[in-house]
C-alpha positions as CSV (number, residue, x, y, z in Angstrom):
1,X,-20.0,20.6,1.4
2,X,-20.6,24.1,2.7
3,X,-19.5,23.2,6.2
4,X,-15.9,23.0,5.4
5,X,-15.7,26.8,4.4
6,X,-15.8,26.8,8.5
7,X,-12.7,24.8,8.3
8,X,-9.6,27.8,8.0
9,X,-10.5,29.6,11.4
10,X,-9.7,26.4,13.4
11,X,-6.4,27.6,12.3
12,X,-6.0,29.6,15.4
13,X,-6.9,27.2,17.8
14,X,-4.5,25.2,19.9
15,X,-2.1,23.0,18.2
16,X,-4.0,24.1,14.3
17,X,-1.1,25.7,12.9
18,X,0.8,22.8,13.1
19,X,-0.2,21.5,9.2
20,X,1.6,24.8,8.0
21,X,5.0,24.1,8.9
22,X,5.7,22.0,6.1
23,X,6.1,23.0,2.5
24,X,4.3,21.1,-0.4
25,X,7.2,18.6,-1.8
26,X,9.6,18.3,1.1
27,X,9.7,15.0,2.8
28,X,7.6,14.5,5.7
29,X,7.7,10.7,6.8
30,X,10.7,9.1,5.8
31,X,11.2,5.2,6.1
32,X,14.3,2.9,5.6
33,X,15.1,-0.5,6.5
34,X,11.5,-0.8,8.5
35,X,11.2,-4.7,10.3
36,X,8.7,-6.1,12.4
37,X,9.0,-9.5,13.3
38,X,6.1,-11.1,15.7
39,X,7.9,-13.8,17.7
40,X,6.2,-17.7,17.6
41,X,7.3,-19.0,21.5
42,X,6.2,-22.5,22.1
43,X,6.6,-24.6,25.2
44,X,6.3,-24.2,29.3
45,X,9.9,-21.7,28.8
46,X,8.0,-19.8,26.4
47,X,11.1,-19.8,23.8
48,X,11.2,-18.4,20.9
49,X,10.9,-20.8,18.0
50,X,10.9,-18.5,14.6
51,X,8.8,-15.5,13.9
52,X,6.5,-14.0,11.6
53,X,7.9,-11.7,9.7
54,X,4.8,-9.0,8.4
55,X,7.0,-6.2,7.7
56,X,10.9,-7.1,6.6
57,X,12.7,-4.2,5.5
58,X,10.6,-1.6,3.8
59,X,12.0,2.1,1.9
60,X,10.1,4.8,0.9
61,X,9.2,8.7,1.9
62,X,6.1,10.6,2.0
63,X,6.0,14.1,0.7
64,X,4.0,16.7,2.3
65,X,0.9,17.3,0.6
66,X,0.7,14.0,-1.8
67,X,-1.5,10.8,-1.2
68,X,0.6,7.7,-1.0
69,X,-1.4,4.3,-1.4
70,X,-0.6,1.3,-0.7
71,X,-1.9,-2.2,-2.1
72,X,-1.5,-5.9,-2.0
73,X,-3.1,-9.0,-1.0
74,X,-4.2,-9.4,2.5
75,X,-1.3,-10.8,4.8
76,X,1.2,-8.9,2.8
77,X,2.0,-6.6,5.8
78,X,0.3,-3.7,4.9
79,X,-1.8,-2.8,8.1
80,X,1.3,-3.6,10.2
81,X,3.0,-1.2,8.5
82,X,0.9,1.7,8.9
83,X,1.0,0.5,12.7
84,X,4.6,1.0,12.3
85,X,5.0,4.3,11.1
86,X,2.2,5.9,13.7
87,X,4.2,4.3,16.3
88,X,1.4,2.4,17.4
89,X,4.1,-0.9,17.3
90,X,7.3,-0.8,18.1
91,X,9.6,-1.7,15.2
92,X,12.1,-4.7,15.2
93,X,14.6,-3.0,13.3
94,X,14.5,-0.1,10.8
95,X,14.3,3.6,11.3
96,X,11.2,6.3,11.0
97,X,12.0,9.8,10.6
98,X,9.1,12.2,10.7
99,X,10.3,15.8,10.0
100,X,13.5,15.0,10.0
101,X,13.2,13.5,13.6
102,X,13.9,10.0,14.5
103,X,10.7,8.7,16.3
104,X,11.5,5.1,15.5
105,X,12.4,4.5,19.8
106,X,10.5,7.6,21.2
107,X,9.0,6.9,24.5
108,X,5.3,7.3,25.3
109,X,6.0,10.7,27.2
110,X,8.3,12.1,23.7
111,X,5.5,10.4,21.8
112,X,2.8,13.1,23.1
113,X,3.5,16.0,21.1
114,X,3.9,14.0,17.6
115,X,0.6,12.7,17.9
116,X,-1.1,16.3,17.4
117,X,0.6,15.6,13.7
118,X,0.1,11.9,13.0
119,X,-3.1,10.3,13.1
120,X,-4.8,7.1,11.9
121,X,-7.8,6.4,10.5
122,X,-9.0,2.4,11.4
123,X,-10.6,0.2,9.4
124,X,-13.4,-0.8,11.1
125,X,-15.6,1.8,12.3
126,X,-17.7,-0.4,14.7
127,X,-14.7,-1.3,16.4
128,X,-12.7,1.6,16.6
129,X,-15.5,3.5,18.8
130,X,-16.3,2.8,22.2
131,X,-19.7,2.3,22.6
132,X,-20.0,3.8,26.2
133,X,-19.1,7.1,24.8
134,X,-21.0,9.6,23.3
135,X,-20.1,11.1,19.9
136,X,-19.3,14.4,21.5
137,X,-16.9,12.3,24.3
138,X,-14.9,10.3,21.4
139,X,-14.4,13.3,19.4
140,X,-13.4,15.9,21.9
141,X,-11.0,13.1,23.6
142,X,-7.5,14.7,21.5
143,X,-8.1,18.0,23.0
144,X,-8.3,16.6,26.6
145,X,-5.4,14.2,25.8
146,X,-3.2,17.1,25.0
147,X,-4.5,20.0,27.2
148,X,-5.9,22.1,24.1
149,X,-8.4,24.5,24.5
150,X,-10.4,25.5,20.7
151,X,-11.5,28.8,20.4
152,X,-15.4,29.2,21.6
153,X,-15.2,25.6,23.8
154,X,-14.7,22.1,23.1
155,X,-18.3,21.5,22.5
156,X,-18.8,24.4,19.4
157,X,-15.2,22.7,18.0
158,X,-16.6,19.3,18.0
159,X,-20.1,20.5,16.4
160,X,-18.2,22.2,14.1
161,X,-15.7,19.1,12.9
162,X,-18.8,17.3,12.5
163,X,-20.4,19.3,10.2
164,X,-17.3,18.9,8.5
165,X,-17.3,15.5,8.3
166,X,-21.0,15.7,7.1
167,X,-22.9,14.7,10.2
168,X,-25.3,16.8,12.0
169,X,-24.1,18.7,14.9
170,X,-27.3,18.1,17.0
171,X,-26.0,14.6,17.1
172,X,-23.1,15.3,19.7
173,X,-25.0,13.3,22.9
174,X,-25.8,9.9,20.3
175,X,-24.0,7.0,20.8
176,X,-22.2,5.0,18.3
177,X,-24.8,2.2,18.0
178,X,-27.5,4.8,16.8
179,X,-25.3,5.1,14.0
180,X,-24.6,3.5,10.2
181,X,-21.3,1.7,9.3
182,X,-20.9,5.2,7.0
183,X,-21.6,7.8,9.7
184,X,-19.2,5.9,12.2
185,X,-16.1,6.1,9.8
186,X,-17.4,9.6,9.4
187,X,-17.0,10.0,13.0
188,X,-13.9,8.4,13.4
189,X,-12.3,11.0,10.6
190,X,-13.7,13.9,12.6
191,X,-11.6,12.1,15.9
192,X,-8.4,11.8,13.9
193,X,-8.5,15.4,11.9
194,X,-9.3,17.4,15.7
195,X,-5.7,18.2,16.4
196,X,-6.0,19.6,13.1
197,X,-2.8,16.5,12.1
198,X,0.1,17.1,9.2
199,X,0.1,13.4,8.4
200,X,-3.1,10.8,8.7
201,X,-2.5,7.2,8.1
202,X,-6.0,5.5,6.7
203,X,-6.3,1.8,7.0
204,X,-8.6,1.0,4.2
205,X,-11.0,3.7,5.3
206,X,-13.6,2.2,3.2
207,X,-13.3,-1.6,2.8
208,X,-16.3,-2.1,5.6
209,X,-18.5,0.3,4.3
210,X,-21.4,-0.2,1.3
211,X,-20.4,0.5,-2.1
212,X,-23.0,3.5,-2.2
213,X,-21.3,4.8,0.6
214,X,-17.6,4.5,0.1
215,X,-17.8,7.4,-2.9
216,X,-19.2,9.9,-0.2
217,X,-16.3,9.2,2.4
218,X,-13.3,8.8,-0.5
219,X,-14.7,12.3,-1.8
220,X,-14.9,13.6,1.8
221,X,-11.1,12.9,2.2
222,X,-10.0,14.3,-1.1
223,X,-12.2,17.5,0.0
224,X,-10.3,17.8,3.4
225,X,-6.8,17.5,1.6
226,X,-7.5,20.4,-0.6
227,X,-8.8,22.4,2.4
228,X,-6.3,21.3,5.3
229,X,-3.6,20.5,3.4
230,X,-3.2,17.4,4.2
231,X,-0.8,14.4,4.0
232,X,-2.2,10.8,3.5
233,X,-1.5,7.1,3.5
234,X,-3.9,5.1,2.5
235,X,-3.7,1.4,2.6
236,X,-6.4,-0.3,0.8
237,X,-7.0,-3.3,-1.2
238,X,-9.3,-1.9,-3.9
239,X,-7.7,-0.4,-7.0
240,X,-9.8,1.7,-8.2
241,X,-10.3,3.6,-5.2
242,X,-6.3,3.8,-5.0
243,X,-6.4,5.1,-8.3
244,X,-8.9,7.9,-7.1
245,X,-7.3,9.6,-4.7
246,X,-3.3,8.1,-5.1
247,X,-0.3,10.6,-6.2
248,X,1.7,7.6,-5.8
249,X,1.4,3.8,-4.9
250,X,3.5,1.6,-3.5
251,X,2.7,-2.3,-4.5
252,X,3.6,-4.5,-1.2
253,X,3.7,-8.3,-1.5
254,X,4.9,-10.5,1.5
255,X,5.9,-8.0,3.6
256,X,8.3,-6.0,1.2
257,X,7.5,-3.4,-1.8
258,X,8.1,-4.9,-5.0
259,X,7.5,-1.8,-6.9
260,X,6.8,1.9,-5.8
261,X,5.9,4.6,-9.0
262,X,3.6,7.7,-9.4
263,X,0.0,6.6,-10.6
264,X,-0.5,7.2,-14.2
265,X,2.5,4.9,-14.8
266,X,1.5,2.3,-12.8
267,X,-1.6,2.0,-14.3
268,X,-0.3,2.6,-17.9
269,X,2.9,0.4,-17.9
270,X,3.0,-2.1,-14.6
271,X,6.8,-3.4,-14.7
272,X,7.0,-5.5,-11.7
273,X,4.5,-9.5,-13.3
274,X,2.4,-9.2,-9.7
275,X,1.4,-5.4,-10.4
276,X,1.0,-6.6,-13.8
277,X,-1.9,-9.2,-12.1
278,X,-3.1,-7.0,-9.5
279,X,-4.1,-4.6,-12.6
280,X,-5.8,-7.7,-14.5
281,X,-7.8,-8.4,-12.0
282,X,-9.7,-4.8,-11.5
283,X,-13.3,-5.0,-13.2
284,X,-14.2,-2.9,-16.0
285,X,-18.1,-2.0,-16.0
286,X,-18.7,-2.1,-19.3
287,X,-21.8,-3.8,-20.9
288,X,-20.0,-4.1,-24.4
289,X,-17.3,-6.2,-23.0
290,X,-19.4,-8.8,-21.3
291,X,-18.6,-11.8,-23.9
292,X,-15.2,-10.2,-24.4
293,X,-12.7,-13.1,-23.8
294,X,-11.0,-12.1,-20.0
295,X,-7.1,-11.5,-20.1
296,X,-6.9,-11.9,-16.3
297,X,-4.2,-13.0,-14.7
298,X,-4.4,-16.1,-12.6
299,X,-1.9,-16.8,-9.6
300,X,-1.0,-19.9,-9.2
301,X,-1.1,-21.1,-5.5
302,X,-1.5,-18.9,-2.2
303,X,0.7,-16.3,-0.7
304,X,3.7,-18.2,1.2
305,X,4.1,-18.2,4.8
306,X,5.3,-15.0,6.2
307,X,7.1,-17.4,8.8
308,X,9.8,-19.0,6.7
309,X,9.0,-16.8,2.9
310,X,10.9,-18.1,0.1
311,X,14.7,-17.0,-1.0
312,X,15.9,-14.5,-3.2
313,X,12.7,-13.0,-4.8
314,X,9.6,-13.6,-3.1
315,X,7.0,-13.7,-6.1
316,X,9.4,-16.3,-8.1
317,X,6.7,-19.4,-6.7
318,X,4.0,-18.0,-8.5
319,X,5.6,-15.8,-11.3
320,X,5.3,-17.0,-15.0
321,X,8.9,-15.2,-15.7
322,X,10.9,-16.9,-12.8
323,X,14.2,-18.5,-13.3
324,X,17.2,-19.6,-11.8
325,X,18.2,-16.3,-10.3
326,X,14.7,-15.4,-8.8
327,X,15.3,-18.4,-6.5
328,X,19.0,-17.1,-5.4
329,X,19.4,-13.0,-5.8
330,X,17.1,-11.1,-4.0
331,X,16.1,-8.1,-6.4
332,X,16.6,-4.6,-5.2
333,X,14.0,-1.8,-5.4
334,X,16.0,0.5,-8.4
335,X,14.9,3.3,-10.3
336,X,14.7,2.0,-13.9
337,X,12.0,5.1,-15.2
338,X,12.5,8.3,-13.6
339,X,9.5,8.1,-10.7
340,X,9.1,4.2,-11.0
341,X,11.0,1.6,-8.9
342,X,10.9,-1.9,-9.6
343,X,12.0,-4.9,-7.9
344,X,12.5,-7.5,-10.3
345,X,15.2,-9.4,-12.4
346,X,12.8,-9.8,-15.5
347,X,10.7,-6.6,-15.2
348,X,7.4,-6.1,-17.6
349,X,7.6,-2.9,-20.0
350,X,11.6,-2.6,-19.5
351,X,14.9,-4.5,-20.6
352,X,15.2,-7.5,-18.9
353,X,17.8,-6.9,-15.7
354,X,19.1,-10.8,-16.2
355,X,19.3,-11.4,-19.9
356,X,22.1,-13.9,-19.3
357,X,19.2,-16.3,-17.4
358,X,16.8,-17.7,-20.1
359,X,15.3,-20.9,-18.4
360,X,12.1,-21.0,-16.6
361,X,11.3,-22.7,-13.6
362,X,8.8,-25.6,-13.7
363,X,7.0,-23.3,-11.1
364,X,7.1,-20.6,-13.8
365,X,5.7,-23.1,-16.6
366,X,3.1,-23.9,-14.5
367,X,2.4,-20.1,-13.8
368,X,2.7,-19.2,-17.1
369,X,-0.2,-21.9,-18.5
370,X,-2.9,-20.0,-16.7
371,X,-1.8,-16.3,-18.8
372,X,-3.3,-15.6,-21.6
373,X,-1.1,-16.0,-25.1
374,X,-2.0,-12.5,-25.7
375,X,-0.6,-11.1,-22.5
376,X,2.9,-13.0,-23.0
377,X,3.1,-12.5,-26.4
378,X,2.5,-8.1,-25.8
379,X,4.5,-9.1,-22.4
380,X,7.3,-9.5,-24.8
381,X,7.1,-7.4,-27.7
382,X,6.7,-4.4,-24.8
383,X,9.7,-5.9,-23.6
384,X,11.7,-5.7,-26.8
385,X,10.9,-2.8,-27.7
386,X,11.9,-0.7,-24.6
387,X,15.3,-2.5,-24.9
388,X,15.6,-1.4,-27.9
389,X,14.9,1.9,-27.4
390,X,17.1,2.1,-24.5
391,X,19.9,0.4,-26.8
392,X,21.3,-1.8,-24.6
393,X,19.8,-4.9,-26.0
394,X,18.6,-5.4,-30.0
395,X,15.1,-6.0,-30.2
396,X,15.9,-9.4,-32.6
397,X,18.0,-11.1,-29.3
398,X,15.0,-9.7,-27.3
399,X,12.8,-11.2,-29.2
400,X,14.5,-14.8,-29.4
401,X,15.3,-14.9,-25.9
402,X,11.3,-14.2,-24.7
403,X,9.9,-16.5,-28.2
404,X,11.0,-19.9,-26.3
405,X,9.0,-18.4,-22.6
406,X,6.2,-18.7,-24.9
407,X,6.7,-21.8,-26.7
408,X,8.5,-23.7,-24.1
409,X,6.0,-26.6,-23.4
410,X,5.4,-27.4,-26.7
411,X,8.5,-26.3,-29.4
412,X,11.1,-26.7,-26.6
413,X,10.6,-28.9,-23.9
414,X,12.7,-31.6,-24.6
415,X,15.5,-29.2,-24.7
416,X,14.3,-27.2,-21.1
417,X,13.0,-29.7,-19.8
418,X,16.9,-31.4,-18.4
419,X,18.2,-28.2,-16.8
420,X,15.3,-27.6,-14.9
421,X,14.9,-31.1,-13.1
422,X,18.8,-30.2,-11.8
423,X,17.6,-27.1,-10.5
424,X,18.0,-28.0,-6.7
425,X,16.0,-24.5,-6.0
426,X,13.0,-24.8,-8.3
427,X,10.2,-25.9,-5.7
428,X,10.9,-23.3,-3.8
């Protein structure tokens, strides 16, 4: 891309110094306690009957400089929450500190000079453009929004930014509908990088576009980090384009973050059982594996209601290592490896955090018939061997206490099988 060398002297136009303030490694976006509820109102009153809860209490900062992903199923709350934190909602509860400022209840008016630094990327290019307006309108609308005036003219600035973004300048009177589903999202990264922003939120950036051409726009972004500087969320569904450009991911399920580590050991050593799925699940294109025999991991069931989600840990209705104290103790997000937080009583590739709780759920038996034997049994051995590493528990007690998981329909179930049916919170 030998446009982008023309990149650096947009530093001295209006409002392009702003991506310099911040040093690489201090926190830039910080996030505790982050709610939103939607509200469900039924009747002529219009009263409020429940809610939906899409985000419900979310923790976790963004350095300046690194590429944060985030992942999960759809419904889990992810697009909401990038929403939240470009204060495009208003939260329910929670706080969002950008800078070191709280932003969380700014006004439109105080809201105007943070949106130089934080912009979003949308996920549908066809939709996020307004088809009235030419290429040169939607691009150059920042710089009229906040009453900055680029060096040589709006016009040469928006040529420029898209010959950045790979388009052809010549192209600034062209509509949006004279346009492919690729050069649109192209466009639509030339609107949000304008104001030249510290922080850009991209809401899967590439899920609408053709294989062929999501390469091209991932590369494109990785290519403006290094020049600009850059700080990025990216929400996205597909792994392996999260493992591309990722410093760190955070795993999201049901509207909270079940586990939040750097990306070589999320990828090497998953601790939280739905990471350890979402992993299984990613295709390897490999010819010589084709009539290998598949160690994904099925989940049983769909994602619960976000209206009325279960109690204590969310995942315990479809987890194959669920037991009485998933359905009553919410976990916390803790640090158990230095970079890598988990939330989960009976984490993969660590000691388990309840040893005293051995007996599965019949929700959890279920679960656990559609794993492979191979994955429980290294599930376990992993297991054991960490703890006995770590010291706190032998690898022999390990051992016995993960055996009967394994073996419970068959060796054991006479002897499970009594406790659970007095489990008043199995079917949860």
């Amino acid at each position: 891309m030998s446009e982008d060398k023309a990149v650096t002297p947009s530093a001295q136009s209006g409002g392009a110094t702003l991506t310099k303030d911040a040093a690489p490694g201090e926190t830039l976006l910080k996030v505790t306690g982050l709610q939103k509820h939607f509200p469900i109102r039924k009747g002529l009153l219009q009263r409020q009957v429940g809610a939906v809860r899409a985000v419900d209490g979310l923790d976790f900062e963004v350095r300046s400089g690194e590429t944060l992903g985030v992942v999960g199923e759809s419904g889990c709350g992810k697009s909401t929450m990038g929403r939240l934190i470009t204060r495009l909602l208003e939260p329910t509860a929670g706080t969002v500190e950008f800078e070191g400022k709280d932003i969380t209840h700014l006004g439109v008016g105080a809201m105007r000079p943070m949106r130089r630094d934080v912009q979003m990327i949308f996920q549908d290019p066809y939709s996020s453009l307004n088809p009235r307006h030419t290429i040169g309108t939607i691009v150059s609308a920042p710089f009229k929004l906040q009453g900055v005036t680029p060096e040589g003219g709006v016009k040469k600035e928006v040529q420029r930014l898209l010959s950045v973004v790979g388009l052809n300048p010549e192209h600034y009177n062209r509509y949006p509908h004279e346009f492919s589903g690729g050069q649109r999202q192209r466009i639509g990264i030339a609107r949000a990088l304008a104001l030249n922003p510290k922080l850009v939120v991209a809401d899967e950036p590439v899920s609408a576009l053709d294989v062929s051409i999501q390469a091209q726009v991932v590369n494109l972004l990785d290519d403006l980090q290094q020049e600009l500087g850059l700080t990025y969320v990216i929400i996205a569904h597909d792994l392996s384009v999260v493992r591309h450009v990722s410093d760190r991911i955070a795993v999201m399920y049901l509207g909270k973050i079940v586990e939040l580590a750097d990306r070589d050991s999320l990828y090497k050593a998953p601790m939280h059982p739905y990471t350890k799925a979402l992993m299984s699940a990613v295709p390897i294109p490999d010819p010589r594996r084709k009539s290998a025999k598949s160690e994904r991991i099925l989940l049983q069931g769909d994602v619960p209601s976000p209206i009325s989600p279960p109690s204590g840990c969310r995942f315990h209705t479809r987890c194959w290592k669920a037991t009485q104290i998933c359905t009553t103790t919410e976990p916390p997000l803790l640090e158990l490896k230095p970079g890598q937080q988990v939330a989960c009583h009976h984490p993969e590739n660590f000691e388990d955090q309840a040893p005293q709780d051995t007996v599965l759920l019949t929700a959890a038996k279920q679960a656990a018939e559609l794993v492979a034997d191979e994955v429980l049994a290294e599930s376990a051995a992993t297991s054991a061997a960490v703890a006995a590493e770590v010291g706190q528990t032998p690898a022999k007690e390990t051992l016995a206490k993960e055996t009967p998981v394994k073996e419970t329909p068959t060796v054991e179930a006479p002897a499970v099988e009594t406790p659970v049916k007095e489990t008043p919170a199995e079917e949860k």
